[in-house]
GUDOPA-990871 format. One line per field, with one value per atom (N, C-alpha, C): x, y, z; residue number from 1; atom name. Coordinates in pm, 1 decimal, decimal comma, padded with zeros to 6 digits. Each point is the difference from the previous one (the first is absolute). Layout:
<pts>
px = (X:...)
py = (Y:...)
pz = (Z:...)
seq = (NUM:...)
atom = (CA:...)
</pts>
This chain:
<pts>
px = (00315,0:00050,6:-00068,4:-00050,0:-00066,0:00115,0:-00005,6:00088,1:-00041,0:00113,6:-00063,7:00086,8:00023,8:00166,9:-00097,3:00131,0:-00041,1:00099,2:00047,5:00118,2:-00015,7:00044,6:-00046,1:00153,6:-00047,4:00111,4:-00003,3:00023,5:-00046,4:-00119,1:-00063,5:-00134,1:-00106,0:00041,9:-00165,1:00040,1:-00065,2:-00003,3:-00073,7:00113,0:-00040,3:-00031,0:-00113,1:-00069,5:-00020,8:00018,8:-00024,3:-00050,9:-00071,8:-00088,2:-00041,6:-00036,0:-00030,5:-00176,0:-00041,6:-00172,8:-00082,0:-00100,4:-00057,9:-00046,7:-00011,1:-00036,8:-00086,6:-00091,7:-00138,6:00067,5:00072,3:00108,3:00062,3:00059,7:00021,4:-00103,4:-00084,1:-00119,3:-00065,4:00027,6:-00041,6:00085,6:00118,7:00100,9:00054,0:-00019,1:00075,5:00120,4:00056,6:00118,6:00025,7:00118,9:-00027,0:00104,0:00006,7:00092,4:-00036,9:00048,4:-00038,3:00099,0:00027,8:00089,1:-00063,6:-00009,6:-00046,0:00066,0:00004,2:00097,2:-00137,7:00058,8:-00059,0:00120,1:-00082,5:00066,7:00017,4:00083,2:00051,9:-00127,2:-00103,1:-00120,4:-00127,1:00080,3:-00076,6:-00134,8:00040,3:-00127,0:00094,0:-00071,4:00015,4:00017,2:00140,2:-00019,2:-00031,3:-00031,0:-00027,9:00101,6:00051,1:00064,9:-00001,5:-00064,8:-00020,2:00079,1:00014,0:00058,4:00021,4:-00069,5:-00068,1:00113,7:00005,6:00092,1:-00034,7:00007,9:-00016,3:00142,4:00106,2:00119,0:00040,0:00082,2:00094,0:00093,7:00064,6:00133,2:-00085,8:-00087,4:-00063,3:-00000,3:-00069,4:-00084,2:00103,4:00133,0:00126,3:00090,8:-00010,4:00018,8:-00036,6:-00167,3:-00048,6:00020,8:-00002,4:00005,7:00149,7:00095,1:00089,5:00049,0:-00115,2:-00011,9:-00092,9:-00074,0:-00087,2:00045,5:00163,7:00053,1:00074,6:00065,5:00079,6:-00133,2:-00101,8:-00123,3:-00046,0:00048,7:-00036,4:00141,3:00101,1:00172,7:-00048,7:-00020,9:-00014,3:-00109,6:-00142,2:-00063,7:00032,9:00088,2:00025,0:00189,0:00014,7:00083,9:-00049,3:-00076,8:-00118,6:-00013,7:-00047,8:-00087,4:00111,0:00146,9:00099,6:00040,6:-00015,5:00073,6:-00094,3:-00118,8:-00114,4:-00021,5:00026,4:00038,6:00103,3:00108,0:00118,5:-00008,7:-00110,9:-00007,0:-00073,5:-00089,1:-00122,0:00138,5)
py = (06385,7:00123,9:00117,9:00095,5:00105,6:00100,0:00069,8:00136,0:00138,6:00062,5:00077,8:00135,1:00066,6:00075,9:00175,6:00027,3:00140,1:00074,4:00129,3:00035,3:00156,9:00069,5:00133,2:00056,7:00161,0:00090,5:00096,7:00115,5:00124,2:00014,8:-00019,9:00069,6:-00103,6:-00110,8:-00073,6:-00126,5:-00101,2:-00140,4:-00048,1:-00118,2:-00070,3:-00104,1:-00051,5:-00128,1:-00098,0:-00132,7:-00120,3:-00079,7:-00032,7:-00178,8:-00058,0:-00112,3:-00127,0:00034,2:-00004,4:-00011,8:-00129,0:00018,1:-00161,1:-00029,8:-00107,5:-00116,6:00036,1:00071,1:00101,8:00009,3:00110,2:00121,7:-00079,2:-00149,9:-00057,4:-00102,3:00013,2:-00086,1:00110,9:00182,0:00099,6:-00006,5:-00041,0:00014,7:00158,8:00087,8:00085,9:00012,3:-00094,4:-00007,8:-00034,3:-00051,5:-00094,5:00109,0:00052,0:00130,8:00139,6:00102,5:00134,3:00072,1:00118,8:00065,2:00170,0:00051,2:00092,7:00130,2:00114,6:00102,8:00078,7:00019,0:00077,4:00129,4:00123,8:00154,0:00002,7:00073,8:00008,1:00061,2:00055,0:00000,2:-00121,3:-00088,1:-00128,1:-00048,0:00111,6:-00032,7:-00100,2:-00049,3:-00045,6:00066,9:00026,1:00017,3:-00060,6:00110,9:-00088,8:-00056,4:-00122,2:-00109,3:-00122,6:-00041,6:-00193,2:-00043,3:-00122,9:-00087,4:-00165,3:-00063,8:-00142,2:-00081,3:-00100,4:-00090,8:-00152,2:-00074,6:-00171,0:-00041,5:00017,1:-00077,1:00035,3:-00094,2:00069,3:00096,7:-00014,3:00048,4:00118,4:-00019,4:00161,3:00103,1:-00063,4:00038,5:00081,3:-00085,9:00024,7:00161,0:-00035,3:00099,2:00153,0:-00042,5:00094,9:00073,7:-00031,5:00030,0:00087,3:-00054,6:00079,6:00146,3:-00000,8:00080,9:00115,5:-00044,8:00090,6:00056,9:-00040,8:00065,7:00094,7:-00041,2:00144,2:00121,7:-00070,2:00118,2:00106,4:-00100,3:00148,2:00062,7:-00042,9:00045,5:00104,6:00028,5:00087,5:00085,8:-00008,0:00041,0:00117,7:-00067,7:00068,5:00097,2:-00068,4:00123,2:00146,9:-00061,6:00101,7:00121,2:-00098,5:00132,8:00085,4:-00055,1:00029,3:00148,2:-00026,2:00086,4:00093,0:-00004,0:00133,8:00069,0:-00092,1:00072,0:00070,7:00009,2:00093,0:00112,3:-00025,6:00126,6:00068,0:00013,9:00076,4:00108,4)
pz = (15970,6:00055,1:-00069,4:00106,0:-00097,5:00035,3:-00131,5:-00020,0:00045,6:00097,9:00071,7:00033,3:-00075,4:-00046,0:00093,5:00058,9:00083,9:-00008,7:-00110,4:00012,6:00089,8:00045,3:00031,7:-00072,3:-00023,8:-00000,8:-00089,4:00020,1:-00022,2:-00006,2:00110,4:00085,0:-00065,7:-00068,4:-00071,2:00059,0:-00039,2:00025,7:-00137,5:-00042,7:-00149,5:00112,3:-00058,4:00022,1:-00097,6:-00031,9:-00111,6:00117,9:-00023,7:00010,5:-00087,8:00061,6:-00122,1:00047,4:-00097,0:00024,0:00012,4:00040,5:00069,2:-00165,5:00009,5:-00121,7:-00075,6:00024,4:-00100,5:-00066,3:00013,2:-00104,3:-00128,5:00065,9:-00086,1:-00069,7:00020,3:-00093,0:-00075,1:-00002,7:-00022,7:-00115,7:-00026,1:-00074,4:-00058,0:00157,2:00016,3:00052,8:00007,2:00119,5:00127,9:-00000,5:00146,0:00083,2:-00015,4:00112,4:-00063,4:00137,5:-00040,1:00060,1:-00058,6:00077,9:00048,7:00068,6:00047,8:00063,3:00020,7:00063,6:00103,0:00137,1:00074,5:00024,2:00044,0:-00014,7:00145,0:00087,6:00078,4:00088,3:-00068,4:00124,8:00002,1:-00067,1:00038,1:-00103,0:-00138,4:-00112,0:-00075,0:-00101,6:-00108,4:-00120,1:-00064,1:-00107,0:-00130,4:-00091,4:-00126,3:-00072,0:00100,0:-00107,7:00066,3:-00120,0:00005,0:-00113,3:00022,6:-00086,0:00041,0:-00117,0:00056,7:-00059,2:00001,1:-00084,6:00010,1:-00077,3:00011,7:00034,1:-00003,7:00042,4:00132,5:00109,8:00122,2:-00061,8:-00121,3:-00034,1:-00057,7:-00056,9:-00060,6:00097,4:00134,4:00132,0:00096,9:00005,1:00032,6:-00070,2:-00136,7:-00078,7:00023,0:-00008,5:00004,1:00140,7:00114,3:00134,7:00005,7:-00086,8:-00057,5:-00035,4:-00120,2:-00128,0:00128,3:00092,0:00085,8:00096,4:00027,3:00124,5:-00117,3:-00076,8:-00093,7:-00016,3:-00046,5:-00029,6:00123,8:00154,5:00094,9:00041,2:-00050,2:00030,2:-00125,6:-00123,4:-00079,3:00056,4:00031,9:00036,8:00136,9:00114,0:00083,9:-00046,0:-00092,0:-00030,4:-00086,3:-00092,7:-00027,5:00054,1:00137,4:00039,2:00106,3:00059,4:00037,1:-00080,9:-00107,2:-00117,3:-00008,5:00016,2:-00022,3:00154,3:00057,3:00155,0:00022,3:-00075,1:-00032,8:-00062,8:-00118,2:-00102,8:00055,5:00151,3:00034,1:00105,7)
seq = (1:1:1:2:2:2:3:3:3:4:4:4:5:5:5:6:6:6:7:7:7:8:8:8:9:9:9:10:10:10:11:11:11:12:12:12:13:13:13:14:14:14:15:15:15:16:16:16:17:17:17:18:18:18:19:19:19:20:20:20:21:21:21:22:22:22:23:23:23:24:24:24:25:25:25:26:26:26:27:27:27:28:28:28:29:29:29:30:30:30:31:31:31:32:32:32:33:33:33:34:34:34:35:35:35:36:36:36:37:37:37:38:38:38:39:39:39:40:40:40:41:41:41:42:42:42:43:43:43:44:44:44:45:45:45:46:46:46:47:47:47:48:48:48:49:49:49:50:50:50:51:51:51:52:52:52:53:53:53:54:54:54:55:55:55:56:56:56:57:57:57:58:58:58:59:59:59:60:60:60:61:61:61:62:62:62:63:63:63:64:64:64:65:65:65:66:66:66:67:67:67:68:68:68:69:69:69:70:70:70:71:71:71:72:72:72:73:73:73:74:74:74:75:75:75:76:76:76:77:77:77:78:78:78:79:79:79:80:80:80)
atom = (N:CA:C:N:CA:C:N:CA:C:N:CA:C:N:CA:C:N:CA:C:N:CA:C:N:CA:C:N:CA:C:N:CA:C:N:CA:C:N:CA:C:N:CA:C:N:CA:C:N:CA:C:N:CA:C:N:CA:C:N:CA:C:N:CA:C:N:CA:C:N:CA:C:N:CA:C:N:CA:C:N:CA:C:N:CA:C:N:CA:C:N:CA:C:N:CA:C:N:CA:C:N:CA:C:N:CA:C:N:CA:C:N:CA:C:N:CA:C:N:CA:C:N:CA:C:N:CA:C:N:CA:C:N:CA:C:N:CA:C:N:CA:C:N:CA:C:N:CA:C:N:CA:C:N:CA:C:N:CA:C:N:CA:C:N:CA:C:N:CA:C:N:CA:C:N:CA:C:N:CA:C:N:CA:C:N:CA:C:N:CA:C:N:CA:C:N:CA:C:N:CA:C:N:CA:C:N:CA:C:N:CA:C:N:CA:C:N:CA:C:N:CA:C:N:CA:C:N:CA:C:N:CA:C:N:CA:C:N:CA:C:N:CA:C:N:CA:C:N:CA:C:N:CA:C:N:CA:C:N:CA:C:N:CA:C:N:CA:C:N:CA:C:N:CA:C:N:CA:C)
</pts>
């Protein structure tokens, strides 16, 4: 089973997959987790991991990071 996690909400999309078999003979990690911005770039955040439960985790730890992120910028959209 490959791992294939798609969460959306507050305007981004966290992405984790499992990476093809290179990655892991690279012994960079066998999953990645990724965030796209609500106009469809990539932001700068990666994060690789060797475990499901890390991979899982992390996919986690990346939806709180754009819930902070989009409150962020909620809150500076108030002060203008």
């Amino acid at each position: 089973m490959k791992l294939n996690l798609k969460t959306q909400g507050f305007g981004f999309e966290v992405s984790t997959v499992e990476l093809p078999k290179g990655y892991m003979e690279a012994k960079i990690g066998s999953f990645e987790t990724m965030v796209m911005g609500y106009k469809g770039e990539w932001l700068d955040y990666q994060e690789r991991y060797h475990t499901l439960i890390d991979a899982v985790n992390g996919h986690c730890k990346a939806i709180t990071f754009v819930k902070e992120l989009y409150e962020k910028e909620i809150n500076e959209a108030k002060m203008r």
